[in-house]
C-alpha positions in Angstrom: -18.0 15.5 10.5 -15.1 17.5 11.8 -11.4 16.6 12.2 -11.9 16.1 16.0 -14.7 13.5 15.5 -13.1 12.0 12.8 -9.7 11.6 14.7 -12.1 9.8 17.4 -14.0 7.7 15.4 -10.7 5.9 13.9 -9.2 6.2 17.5 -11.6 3.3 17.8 -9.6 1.9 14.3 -6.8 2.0 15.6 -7.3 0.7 18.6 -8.3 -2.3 17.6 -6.0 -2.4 15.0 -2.7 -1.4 16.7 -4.0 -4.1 19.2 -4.2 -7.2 16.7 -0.7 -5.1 15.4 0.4 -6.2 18.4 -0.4 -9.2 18.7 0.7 -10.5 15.5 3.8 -8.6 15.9 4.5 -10.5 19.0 3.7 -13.8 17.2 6.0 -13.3 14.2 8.9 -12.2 16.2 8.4 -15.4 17.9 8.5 -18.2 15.3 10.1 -16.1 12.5 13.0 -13.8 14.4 14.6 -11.3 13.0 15.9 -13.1 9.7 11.8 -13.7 9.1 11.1 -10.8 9.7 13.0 -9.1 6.9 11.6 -11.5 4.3 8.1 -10.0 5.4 8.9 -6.2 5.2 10.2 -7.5 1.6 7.0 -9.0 0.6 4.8 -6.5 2.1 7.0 -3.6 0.5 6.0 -5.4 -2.9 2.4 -6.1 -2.1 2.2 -2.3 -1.3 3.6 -1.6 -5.0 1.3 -3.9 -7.0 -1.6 -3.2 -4.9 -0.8 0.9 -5.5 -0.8 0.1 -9.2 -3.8 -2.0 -9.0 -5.7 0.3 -7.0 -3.5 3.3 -5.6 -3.5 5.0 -8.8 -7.9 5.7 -9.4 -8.6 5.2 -5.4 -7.4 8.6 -4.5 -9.1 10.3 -7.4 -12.2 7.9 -7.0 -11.9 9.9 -3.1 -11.8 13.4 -4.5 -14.2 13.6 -7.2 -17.1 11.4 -5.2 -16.3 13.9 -2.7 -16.1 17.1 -5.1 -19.3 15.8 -6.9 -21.3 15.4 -3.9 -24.6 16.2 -5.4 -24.3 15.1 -8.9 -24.8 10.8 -8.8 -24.6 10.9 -12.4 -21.3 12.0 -12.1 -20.1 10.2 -9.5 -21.4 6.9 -10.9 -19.4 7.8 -14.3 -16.1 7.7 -12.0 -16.7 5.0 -10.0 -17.6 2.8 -13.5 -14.3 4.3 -15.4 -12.5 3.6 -12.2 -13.4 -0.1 -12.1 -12.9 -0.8 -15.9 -8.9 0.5 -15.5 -8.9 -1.5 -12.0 -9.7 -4.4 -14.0 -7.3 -3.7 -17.1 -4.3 -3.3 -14.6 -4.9 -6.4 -12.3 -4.8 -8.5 -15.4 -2.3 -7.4 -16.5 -0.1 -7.1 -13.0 -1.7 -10.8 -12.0 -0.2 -12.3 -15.5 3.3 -10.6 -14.8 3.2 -12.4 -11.5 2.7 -15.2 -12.3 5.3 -15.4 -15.1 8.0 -13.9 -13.3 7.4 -15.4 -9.7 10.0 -17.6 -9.7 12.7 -14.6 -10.8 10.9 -12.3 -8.2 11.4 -15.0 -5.5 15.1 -14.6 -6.1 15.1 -10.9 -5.7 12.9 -10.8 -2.6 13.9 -13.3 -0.7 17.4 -14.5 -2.2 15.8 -18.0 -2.9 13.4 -19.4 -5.4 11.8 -21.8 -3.5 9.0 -19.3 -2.0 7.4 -18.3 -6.0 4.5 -20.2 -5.1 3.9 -17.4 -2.2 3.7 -15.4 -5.6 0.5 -17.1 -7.3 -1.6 -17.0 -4.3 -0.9 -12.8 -4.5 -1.9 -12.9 -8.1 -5.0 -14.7 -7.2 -5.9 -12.7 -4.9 -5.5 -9.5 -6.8 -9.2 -9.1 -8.3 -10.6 -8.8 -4.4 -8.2 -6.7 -3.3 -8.5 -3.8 -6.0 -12.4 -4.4 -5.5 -12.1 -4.0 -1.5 -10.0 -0.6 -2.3 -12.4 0.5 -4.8 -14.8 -0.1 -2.5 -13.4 2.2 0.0 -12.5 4.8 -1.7 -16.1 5.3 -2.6 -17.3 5.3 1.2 -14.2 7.7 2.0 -15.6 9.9 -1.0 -19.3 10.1 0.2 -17.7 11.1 3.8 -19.3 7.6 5.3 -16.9 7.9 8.1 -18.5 5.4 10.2 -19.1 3.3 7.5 -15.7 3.5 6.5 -13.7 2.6 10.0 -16.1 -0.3 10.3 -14.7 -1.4 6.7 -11.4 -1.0 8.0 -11.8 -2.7 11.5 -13.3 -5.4 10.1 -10.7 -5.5 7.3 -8.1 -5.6 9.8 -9.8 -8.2 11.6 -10.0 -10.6 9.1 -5.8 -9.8 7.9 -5.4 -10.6 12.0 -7.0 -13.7 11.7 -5.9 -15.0 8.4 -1.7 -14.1 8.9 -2.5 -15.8 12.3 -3.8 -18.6 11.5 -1.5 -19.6 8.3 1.5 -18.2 10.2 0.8 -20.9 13.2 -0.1 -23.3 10.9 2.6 -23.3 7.8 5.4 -20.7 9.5 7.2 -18.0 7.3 5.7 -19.5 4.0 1.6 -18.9 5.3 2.5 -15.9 6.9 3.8 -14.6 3.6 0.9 -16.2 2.1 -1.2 -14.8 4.5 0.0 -11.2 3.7 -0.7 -11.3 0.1 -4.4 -12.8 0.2 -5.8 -11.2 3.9 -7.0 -7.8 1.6 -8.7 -10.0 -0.8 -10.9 -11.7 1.7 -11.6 -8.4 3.5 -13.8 -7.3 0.8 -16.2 -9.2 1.7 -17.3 -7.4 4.9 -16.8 -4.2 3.1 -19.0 -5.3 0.1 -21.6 -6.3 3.0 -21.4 -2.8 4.5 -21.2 -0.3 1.4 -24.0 -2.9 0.2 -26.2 -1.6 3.2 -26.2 2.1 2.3 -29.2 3.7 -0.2 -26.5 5.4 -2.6 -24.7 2.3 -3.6 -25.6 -0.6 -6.0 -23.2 -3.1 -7.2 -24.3 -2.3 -10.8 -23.1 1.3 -10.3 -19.8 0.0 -11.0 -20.0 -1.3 -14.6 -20.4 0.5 -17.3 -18.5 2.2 -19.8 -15.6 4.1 -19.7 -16.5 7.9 -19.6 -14.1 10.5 -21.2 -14.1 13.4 -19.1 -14.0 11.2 -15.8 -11.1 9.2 -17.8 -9.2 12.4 -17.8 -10.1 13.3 -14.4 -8.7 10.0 -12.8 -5.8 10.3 -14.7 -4.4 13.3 -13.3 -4.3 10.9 -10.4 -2.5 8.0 -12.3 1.1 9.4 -12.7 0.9 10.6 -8.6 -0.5 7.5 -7.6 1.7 4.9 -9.5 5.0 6.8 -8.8 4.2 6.8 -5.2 3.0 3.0 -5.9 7.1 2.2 -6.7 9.1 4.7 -5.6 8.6 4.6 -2.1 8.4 0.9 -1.8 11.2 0.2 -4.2 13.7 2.9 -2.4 12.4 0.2 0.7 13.7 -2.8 -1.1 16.4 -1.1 -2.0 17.6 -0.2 1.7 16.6 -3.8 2.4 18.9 -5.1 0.1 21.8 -3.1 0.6 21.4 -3.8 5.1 20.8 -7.2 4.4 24.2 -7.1 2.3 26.3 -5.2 4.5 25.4 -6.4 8.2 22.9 -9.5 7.2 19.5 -10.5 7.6 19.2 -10.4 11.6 20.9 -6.9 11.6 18.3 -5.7 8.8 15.5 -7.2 10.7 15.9 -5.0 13.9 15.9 -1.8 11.3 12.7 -3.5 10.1 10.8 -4.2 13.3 11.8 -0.4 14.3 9.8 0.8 11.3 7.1 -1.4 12.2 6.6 -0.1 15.4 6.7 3.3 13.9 3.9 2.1 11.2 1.4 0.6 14.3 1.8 4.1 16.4 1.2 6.4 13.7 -1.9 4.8 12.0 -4.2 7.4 14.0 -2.8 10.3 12.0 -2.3 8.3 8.8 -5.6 7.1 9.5 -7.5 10.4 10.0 -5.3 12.1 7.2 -7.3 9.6 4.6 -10.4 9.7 6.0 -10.7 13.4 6.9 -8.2 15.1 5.2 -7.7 14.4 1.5 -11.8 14.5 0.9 -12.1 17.7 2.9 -8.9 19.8 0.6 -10.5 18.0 -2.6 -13.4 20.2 -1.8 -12.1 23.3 -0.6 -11.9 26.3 -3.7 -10.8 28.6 -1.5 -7.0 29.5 -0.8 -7.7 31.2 2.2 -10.0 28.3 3.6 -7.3 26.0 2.4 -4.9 27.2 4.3 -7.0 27.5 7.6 -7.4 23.9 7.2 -3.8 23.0 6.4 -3.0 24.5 9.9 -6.2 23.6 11.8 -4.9 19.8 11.1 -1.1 20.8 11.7 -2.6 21.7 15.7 -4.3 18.5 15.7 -1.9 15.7 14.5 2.0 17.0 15.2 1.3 17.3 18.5 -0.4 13.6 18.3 2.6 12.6 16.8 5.3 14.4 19.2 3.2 12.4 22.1 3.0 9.5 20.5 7.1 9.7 19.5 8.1 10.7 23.1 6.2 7.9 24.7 7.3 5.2 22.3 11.5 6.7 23.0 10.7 6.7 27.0 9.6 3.2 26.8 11.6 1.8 24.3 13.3 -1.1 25.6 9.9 -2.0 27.9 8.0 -2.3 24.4 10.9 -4.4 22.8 10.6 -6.9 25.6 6.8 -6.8 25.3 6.4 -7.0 21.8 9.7 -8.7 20.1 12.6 -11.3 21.9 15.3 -10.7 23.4 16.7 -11.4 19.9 15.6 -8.0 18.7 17.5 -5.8 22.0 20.1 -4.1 19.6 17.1 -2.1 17.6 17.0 0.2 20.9 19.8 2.0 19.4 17.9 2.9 16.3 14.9 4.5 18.3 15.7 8.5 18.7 16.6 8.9 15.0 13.3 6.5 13.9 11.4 8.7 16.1 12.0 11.8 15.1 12.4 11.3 11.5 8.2 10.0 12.4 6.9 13.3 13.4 9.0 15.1 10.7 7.0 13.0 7.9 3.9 13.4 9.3 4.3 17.3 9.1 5.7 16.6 5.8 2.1 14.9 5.1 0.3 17.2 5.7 1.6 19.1 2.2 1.9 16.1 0.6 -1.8 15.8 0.8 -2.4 19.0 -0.6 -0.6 18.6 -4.0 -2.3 15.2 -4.1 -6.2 16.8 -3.5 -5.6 19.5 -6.0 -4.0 17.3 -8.5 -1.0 19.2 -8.8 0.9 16.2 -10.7 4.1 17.5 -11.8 5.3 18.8 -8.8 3.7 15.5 -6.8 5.9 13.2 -8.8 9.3 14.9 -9.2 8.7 15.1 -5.7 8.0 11.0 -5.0 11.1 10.2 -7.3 13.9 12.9 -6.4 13.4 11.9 -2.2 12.6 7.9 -2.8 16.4 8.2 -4.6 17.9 10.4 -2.1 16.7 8.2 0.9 18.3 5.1 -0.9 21.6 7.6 -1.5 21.7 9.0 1.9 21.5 5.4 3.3 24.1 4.0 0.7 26.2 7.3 2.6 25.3 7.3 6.2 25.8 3.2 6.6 29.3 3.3 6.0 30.4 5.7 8.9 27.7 5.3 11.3 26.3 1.7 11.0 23.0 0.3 10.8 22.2 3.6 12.8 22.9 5.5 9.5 19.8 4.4 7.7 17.4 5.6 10.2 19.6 8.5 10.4 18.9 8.9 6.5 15.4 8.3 7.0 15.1 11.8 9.5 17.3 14.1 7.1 15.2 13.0 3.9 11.9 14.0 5.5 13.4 16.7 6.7 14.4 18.0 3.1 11.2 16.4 1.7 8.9 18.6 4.2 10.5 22.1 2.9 10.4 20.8 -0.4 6.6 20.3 0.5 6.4 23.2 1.9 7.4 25.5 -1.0 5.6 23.4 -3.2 2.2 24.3 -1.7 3.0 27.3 -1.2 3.1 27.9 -4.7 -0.2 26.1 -5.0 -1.8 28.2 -2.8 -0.8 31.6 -4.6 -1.4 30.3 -7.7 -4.9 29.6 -7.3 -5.0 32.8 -5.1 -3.8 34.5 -8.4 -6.8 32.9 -10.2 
């Protein structure tokens, strides 16, 4: 399936979820405000860790080598079992630390320790959730497409309905509680559609642990757990230091800013996974390679310029719409959000490539150096330009990361052009 049919295909993804997005969005801004709303960019900055050292660090290899051994099942059935064992070995181990330290990692989160209990419903919940991205990493590997935005639609639909419910229901505490279990109940109507195919079989995925797909994977585990942390720690980090120096309401328009930016750019995330990563895990060719690093480049920046123009023109329209009247002062943060948007997107693009052709050093030096500079350049840019400083810090760090990228793969691609 090409890039354009792909990019179609989870346009219907997207719309449905940017829709629920929406929705939700509208619904949280509502009961929570802008004070709630930072407490649940907290929480969801460390579900995104866990869950990227639960399952972030085999999914993306799980992606390339079902991909890269397309017609050997032997081989791909060796990954997908060595995959599940370390899946398994980490969310014990990550559910256990939870669940001992929940009460200290209430504190740090939220600034109380009355929400830990938020903390054992996420380590429950763990086992599903590394399952349900097992799961779909597998269908993104054998290029189900259709398959696989039907696992995410109906995985979005369910997180809709769950935050929705418990949010209405319980307020900040089952919305937060809501966040950490939705994934885990999602695998369900992925395990009913991967279930459905010829190729899979439940017992695929147990087994022993095979050597050579062991070392495979874990050219994938040092890319995949520092961009498990770093990014979501340097979020927590910006969190905690806006939330210090102009409060939690101020720190909740920077917040809801970022979320918008998170709803419109799911297309090109989207399509980047989907498409993008399992098509440069095949490619052996430099010169191909590079055709297909700018043949997406003329497909998704100019998605994103659109999609950033639109959201500036109409920026205090969608405030209204979406947040309360509450969350006015985050029009000032727009142009700066915006732009820093289409920069990381180009930025991406790279970034994938060092990621497909396991280029590990460079892919985490990478991760760590700009996750501390962001938090540095925001620690710098608050103090004489406001809360505007950190989305100000967020345009100039993609900026440096995408020529950083950019002379990173270009070294990739001689290299192997060398070979």
């Amino acid at each position: 399936m090409s890039l354009i049919k792909t990019s179609l295909w989870n346009g219907v993804a997207v719309a449905i979820k940017v829709s629920s997005a929406l929705v939700l969005n509208k619904l949280l801004a509502v009961m929570l405000g802008p004070a709630g709303y930072t407490m649940i960019g907290q929480f969801q900055s460390a579900i995104g860790m866990v869950s990227g050292l639960v399952s972030g660090t085999v999914s993306t290899g799980v992606t390339k080598y079902t991909a890269e051994f397309f017609d050997d099942e032997v081989r791909q059935q060796a990954t997908w079992q060595t995959a599940f064992r370390l899946m398994l070995y980490a969310t014990v181990v990550l559910a256990l630390g939870i669940v001992l330290f929940r009460v200290r990692l209430s504190s740090l989160l939220f600034q109380r320790p009355d929400f830990s209990d938020v903390f054992l419903w996420f380590a429950a919940a763990l086992p599903g959730l590394a399952l349900n991205a097992l799961l779909l990493s597998i269908i993104n590997g054998k290029k189900e497409y259709r398959r696989f935005v039907l696992a995410n639609i109906s995985g979005n639909l369910v997180s809709f309905c769950v935050v929705g419910l418990l949010s209405w229901w319980i307020g900040l505490r089952g919305a937060l509680i809501a966040f950490g279990v939705s994934q885990s109940v999602a695998v369900l109507a992925t395990l009913g559609l991967v279930l459905r195919t010829e190729w899979f079989r439940l017992g695929f995925l147990w087994g022993r642990i095979d050597r050579k797909s062991l070392q495979n994977l874990m050219k994938f585990v040092a890319m995949a757990a520092t961009s498990a942390v770093c990014a979501p720690l340097a979020q927590i980090l910006v969190r905690n230091h806006l939330s210090r120096k102009f409060g939690l309401e101020a720190t909740g328009y920077w917040q809801a800013v970022t979320k918008i930016s998170d709803i419109y750019l799911m297309l090109v995330t989207l399509t980047l996974s989907a498409y993008y990563l399992p098509r440069i895990s095949e490619i052996r060719d430099s010169h191909e390679l590079k055709a297909e690093i700018l043949k997406t480049y003329r497909v998704v920046l100019p998605l994103a310029v659109c999609g950033a123009l639109s959201i500036y023109l109409l920026r205090g329209f969608l405030v209204s719409v979406l947040f309360t009247p509450e969350f006015r002062p985050m029009t000032a943060l727009f142009g700066w959000q915006l732009l820093g948007d289409v920069i990381k997107i180009g930025s991406w693009v790279l970034a994938y490539v060092l990621l497909g052709r396991a280029a590990t050093g460079a892919f985490v030096a990478g991760e760590i150096a700009f996750s501390v500079l962001l938090v540095s350049l925001t620690l710098l840019l608050t103090s004489p330009f406001g809360l505007s400083g950190a989305v100000m810090a967020f345009a100039l760090n993609y900026l440096l990361y995408w020529v950083a990228m950019w002379y990173l793969t270009r070294r990739v691609l001689l290299t192997q052009r060398a070979d």
